[in-house]
C-alpha positions in Angstrom: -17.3 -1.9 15.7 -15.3 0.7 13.6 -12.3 0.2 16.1 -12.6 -3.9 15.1 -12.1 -3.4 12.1 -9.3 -1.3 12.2 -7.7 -4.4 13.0 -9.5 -7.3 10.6 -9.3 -5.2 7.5 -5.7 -5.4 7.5 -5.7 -9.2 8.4 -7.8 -10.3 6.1 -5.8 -8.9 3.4 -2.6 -10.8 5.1 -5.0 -13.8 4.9 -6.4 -13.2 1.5 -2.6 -12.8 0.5 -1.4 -15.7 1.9 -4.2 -17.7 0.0 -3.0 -16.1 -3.4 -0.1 -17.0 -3.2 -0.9 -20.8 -2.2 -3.3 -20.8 -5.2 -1.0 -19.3 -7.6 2.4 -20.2 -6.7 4.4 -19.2 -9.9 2.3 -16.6 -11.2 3.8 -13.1 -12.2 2.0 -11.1 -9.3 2.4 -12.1 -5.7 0.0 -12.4 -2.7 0.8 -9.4 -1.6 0.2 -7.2 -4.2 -3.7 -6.7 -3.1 -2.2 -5.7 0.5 -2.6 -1.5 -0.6 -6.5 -2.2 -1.0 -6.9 -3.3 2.5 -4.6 -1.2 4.1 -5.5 2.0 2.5 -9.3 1.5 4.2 -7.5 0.5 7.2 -5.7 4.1 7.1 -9.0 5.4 6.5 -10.5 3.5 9.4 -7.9 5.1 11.8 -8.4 8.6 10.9 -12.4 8.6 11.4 -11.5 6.7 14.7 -9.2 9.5 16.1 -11.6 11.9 14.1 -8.1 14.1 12.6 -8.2 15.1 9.2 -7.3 12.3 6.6 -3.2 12.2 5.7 -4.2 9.9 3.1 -4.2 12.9 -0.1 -1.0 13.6 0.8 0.4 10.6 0.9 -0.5 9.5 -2.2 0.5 13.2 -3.9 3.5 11.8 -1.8 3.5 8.5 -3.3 3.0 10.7 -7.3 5.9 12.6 -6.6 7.9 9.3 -6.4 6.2 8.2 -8.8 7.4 10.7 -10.6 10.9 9.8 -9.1 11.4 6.4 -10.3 9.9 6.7 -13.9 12.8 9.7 -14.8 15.1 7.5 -13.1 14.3 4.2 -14.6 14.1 5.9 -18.1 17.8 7.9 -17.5 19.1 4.5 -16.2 17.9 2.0 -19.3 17.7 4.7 -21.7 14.0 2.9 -22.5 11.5 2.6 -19.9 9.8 -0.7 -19.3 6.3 -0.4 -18.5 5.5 -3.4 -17.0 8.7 -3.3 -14.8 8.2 0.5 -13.6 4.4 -0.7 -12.9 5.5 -3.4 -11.0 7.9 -1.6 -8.7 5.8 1.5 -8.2 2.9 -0.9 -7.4 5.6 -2.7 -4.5 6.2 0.9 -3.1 2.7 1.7 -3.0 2.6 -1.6 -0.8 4.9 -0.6 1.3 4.1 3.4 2.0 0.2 1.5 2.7 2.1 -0.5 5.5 4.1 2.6 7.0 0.7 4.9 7.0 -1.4 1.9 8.7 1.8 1.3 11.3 2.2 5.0 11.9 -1.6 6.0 12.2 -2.1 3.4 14.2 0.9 4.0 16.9 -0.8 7.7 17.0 -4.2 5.7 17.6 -2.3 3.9 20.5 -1.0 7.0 21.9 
């Protein structure tokens, strides 16, 4: 069962995404901004499935030290940081380091 739902967590998400966006076609936030919830548990799925230790403290102290990263840069570049806009691009990497993990966990699952 655990090993099914290392594949429908993700998909739902995609599916849940997909809907979001068809619902609310010119809002601010995309579809895919919920994607981290569902792959995050996916990535947790994976390691109690290979029974490893969990990566996933790391890579979010990973994910806080670019964090980090961007906010000095953003406020060097502008000179004024813009909240929203920082939020808003942290929150797209934090999409897409979710993705990597659940890609990469899940080739070591295959292996």
């Amino acid at each position: 069962m655990n090993f099914l739902l290392i594949f429908l967590v993700p998909l739902c998400g995609i599916v849940v995404a997909a809907f979001l966006m068809k619902l609310f076609p010119k809002a601010q936030f995309s579809g895919y901004d919920i994607l981290p919830f569902f792959f995050i548990a996916a990535c947790q799925l994976l390691t109690q499935e290979t029974k490893q230790p969990s990566f996933l403290p790391y890579g979010f102290l990973l994910y806080f030290i670019l964090v980090v990263i961007v906010s000095v840069y953003t406020a060097v570049k502008n000179k004024n940081i813009s909240v929203a806009k920082t939020l808003g691009t942290l929150w797209h990497y934090l999409a897409a380091s979710s993705i990597v993990w659940y890609v990469g966990l899940l080739i070591l699952l295959l292996l």
